[in-house]
C-alpha positions as protocol buffer text, in pm:
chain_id: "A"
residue {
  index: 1
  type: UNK
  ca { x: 1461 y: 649 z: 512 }
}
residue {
  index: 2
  type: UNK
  ca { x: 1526 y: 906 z: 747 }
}
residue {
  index: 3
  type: UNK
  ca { x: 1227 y: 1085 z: 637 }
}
residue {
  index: 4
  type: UNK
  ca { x: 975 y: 751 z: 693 }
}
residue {
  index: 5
  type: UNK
  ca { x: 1121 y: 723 z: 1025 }
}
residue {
  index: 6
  type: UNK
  ca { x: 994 y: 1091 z: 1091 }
}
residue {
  index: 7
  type: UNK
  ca { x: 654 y: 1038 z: 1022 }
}
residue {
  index: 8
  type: UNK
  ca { x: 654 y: 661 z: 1163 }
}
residue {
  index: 9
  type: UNK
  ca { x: 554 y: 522 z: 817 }
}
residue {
  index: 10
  type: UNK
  ca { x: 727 y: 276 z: 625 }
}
residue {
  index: 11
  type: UNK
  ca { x: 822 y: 248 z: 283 }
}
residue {
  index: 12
  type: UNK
  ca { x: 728 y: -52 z: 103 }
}
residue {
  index: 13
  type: UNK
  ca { x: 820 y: -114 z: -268 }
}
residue {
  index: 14
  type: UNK
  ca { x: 577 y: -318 z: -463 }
}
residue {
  index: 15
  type: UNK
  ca { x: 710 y: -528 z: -790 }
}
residue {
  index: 16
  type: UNK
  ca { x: 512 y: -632 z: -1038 }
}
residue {
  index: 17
  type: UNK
  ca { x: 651 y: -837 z: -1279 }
}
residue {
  index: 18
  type: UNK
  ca { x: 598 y: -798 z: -1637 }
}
residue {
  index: 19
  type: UNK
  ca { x: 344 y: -1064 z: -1867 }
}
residue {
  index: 20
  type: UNK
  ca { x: 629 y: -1271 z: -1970 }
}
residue {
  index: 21
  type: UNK
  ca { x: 742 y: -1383 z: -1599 }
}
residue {
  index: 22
  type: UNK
  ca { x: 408 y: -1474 z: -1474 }
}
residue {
  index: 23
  type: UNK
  ca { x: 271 y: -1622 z: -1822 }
}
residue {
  index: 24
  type: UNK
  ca { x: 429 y: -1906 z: -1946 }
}
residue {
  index: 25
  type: UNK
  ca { x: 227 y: -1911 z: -2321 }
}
residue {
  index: 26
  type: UNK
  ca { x: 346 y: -1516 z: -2278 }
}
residue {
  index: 27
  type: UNK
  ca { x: 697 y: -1648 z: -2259 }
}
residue {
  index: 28
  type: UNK
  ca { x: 667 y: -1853 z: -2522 }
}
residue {
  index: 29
  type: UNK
  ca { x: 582 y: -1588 z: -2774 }
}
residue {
  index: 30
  type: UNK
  ca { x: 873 y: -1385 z: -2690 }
}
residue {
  index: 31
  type: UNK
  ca { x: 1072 y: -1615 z: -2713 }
}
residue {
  index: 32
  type: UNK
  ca { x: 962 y: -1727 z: -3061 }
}
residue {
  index: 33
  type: UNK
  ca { x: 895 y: -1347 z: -3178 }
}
residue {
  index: 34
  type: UNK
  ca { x: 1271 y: -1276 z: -3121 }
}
residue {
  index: 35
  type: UNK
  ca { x: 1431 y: -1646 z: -3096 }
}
residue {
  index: 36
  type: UNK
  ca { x: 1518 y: -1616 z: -2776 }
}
residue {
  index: 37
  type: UNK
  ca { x: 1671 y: -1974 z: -2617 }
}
residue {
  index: 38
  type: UNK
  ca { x: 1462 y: -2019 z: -2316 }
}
residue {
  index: 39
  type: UNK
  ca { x: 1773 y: -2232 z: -2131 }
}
residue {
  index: 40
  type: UNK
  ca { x: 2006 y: -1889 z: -2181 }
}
residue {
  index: 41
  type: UNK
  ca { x: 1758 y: -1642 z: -2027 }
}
residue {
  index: 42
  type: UNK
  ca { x: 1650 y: -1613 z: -1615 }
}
residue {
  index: 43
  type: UNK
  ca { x: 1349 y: -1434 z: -1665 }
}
residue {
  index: 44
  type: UNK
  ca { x: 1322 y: -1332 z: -1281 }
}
residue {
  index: 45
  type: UNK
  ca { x: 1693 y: -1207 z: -1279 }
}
residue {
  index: 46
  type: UNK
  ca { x: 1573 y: -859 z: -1238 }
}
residue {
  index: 47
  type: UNK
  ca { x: 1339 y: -947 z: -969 }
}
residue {
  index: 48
  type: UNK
  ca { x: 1618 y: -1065 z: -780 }
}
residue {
  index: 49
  type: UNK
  ca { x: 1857 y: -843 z: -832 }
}
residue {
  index: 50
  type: UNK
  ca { x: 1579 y: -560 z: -748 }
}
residue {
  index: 51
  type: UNK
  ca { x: 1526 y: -800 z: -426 }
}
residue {
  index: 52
  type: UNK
  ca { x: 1915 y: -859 z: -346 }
}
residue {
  index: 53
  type: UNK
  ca { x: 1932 y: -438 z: -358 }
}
residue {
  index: 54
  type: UNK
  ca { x: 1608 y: -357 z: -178 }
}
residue {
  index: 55
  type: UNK
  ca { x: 1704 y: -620 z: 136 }
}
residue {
  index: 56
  type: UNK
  ca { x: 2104 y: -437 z: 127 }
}
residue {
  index: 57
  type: UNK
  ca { x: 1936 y: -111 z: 172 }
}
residue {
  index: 58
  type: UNK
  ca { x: 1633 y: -212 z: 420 }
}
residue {
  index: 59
  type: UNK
  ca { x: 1367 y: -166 z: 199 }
}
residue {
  index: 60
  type: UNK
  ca { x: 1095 y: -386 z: 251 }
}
residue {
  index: 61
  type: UNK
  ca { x: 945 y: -549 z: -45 }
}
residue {
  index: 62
  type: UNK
  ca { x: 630 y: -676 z: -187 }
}
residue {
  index: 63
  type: UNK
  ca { x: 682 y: -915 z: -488 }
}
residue {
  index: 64
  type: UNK
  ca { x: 369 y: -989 z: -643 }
}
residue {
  index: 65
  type: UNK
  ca { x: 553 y: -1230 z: -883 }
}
residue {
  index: 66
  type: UNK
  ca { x: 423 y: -1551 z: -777 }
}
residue {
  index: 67
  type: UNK
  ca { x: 66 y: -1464 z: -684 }
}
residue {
  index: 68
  type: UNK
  ca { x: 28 y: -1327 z: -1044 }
}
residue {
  index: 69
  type: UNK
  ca { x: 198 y: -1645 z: -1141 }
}
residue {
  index: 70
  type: UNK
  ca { x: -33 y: -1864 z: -918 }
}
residue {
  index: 71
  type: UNK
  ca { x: -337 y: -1657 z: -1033 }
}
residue {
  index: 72
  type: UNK
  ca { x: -240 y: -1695 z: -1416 }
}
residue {
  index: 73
  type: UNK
  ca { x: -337 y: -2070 z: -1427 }
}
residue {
  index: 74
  type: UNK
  ca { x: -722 y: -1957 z: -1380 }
}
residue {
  index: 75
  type: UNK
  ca { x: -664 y: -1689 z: -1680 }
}
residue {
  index: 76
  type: UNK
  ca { x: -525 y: -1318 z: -1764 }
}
residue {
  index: 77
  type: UNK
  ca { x: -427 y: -1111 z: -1541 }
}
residue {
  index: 78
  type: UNK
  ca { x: -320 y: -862 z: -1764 }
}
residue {
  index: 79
  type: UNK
  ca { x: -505 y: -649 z: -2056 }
}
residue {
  index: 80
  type: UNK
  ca { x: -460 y: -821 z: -2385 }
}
residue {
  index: 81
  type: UNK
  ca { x: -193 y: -684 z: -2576 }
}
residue {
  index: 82
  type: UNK
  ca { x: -61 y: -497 z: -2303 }
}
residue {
  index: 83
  type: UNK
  ca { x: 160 y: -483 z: -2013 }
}
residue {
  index: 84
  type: UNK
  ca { x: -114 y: -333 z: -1736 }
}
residue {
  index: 85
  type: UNK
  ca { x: -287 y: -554 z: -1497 }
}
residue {
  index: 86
  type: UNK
  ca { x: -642 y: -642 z: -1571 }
}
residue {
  index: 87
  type: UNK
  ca { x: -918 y: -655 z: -1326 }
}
residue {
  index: 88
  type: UNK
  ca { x: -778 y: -982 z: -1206 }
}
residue {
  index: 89
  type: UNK
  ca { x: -447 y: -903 z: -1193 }
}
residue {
  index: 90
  type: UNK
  ca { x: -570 y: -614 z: -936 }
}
residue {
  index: 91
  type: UNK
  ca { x: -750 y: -817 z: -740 }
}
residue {
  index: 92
  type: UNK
  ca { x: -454 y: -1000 z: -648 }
}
């Protein structure tokens, strides 16, 4: 922190959220792969605990969670079969 302040910057975390938070059909194979109960899972806890830390320490954050969400409903936004953003999910 000290450090940013020194060279007038500041320090941004971005969070992306993994394919199963933004994608509900995603979600749904998860949950079926490993019979997961949907009602016994929060599937953004992390996000907010991540969030609840990051605001305690005064670390601004980006959360790309719902944009990804948002931009899901038009298609992928992340490489089939895999957990990195497509050119999509980029874009956003």
């Amino acid at each position: 922190s000290e450090e940013v302040k020194k060279l007038k910057s500041r320090f941004i975390v971005l969070l992306l959220p993994l394919r199963f938070q933004v994608s509900l059909d995603d979600r749904r194979a998860l949950e079926q792969a490993w019979g997961l109960n949907q009602d016994e899972f929060d599937y953004l806890l992390p996000n907010k605990q991540i969030r609840t830390y990051l605001e305690n320490s005064g670390i601004e954050l980006i959360d790309s969670t719902q944009a990804l969400t948002e931009a899901t409903k038009e298609g992928p936004v992340f490489i089939f079969a895999d957990l990195h953003l497509n050119a999509r999910g980029h874009a956003v």
